[in-house]
C-alpha positions as CSV (number, residue, x, y, z in Angstrom):
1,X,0.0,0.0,0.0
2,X,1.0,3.6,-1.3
3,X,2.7,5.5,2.3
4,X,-0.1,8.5,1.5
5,X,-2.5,6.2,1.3
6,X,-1.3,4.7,4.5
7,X,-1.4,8.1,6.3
8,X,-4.8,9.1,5.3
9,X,-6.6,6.0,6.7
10,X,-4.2,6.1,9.8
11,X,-5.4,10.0,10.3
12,X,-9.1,8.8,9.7
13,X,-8.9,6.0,11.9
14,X,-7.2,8.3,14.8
15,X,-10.2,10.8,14.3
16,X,-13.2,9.0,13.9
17,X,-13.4,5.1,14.0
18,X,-16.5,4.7,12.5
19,X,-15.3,6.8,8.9
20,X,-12.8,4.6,8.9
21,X,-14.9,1.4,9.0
22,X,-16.9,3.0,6.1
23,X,-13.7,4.4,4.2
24,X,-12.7,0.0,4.5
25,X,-15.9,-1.0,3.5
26,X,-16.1,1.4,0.1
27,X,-12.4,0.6,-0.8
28,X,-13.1,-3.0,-1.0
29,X,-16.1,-2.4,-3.1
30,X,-13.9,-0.6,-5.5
31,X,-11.0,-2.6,-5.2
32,X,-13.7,-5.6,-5.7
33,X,-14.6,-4.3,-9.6
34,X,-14.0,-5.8,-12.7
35,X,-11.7,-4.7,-14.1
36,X,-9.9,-3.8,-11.0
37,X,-9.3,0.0,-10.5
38,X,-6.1,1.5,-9.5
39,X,-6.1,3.5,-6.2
40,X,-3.9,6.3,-5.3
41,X,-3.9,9.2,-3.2
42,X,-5.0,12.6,-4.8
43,X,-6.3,15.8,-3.5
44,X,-6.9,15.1,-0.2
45,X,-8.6,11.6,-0.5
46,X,-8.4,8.0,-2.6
47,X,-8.9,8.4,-6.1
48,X,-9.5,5.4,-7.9
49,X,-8.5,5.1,-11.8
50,X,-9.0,2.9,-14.8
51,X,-6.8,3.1,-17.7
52,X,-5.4,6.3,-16.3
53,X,-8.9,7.8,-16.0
54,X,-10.5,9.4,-13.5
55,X,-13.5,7.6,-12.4
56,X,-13.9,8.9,-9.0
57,X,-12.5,8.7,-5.2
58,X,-13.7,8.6,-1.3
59,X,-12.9,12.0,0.5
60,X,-13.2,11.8,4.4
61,X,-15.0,14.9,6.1
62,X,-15.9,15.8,9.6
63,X,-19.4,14.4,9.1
64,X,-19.3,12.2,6.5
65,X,-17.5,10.0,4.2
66,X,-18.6,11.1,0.4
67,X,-17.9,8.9,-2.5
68,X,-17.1,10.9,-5.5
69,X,-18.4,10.2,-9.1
70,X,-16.5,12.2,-12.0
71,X,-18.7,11.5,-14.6
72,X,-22.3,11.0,-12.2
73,X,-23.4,13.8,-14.0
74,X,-24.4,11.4,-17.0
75,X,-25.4,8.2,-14.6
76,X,-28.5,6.9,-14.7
77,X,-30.2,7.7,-10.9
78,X,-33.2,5.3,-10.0
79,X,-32.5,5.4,-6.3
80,X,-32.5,9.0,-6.5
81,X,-29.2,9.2,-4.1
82,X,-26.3,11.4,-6.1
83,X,-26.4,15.1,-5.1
84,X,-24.1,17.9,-6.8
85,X,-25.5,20.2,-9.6
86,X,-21.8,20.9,-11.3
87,X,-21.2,19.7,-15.0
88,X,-19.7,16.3,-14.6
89,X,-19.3,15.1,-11.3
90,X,-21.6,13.8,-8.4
91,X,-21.3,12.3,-4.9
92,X,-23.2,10.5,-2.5
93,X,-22.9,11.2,1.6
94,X,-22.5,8.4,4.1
95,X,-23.0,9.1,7.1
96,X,-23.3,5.3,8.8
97,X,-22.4,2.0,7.3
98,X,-26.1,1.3,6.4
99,X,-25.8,4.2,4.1
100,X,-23.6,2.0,2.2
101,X,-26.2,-0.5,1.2
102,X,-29.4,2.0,1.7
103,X,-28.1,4.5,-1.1
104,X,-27.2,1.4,-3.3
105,X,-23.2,2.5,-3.5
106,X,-22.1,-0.5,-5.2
107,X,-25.2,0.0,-8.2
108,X,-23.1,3.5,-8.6
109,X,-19.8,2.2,-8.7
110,X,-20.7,-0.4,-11.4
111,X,-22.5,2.5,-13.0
112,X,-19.3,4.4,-12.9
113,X,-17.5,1.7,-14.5
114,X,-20.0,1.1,-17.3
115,X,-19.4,4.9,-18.0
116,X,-15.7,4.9,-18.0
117,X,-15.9,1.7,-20.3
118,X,-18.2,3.0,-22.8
119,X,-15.9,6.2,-23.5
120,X,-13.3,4.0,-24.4
């Protein structure tokens, strides 16, 4: 594991035990895709990539864990659960590990993939 990457879930863990047991859960949903994502650490959080393109990342706040979409913008949303109103990109806020499941992260995820596979 990457050192930065090492750091940021140490300083989660040290401030709030329960982001960190949602910032584990989420990594292993993306590092569980197919094709597997690459993961590093970029502007402030984990950023995971495919083919050198962006797809998206997991930024820890005070409140919240958000998982980042950079392309949500053109997802389809039946759950109704991505927020943001910019041009491309769209998150969702957890909150609790039952968000996880509740606001259907891993449906996003795979939609995130389909995205960056259909762009080439």
């Amino acid at each position: 594991m990457d050192e930065k990457i090492r750091q940021f879930l140490d300083d989660t863990q040290q401030t709030s035990t329960e982001r960190y047991a949602i910032l584990c859960t989420l990594r292993t949903l993306y590092q569980g895709t197919q094709p597997p994502m690459e993961e590093s650490f970029k502007y402030g959080g984990l950023a995971y990539s495919l083919s050198k393109k962006l797809i998206g990342g997991l930024f820890s706040y005070k409140e919240h864990v958000s998982v980042e979409f950079s392309d949500g913008a053109d997802f389809e949303d039946p759950h109704a659960v991505l927020e943001g109103g910019g041009k491309r990109r769209r998150h969702i806020k957890i909150r609790t590990q039952n968000d996880i499941e509740t606001k259907y992260v891993a449906f996003y995820i795979q939609e995130a993939l389909k995205a960056a596979n259909a762009k080439g």
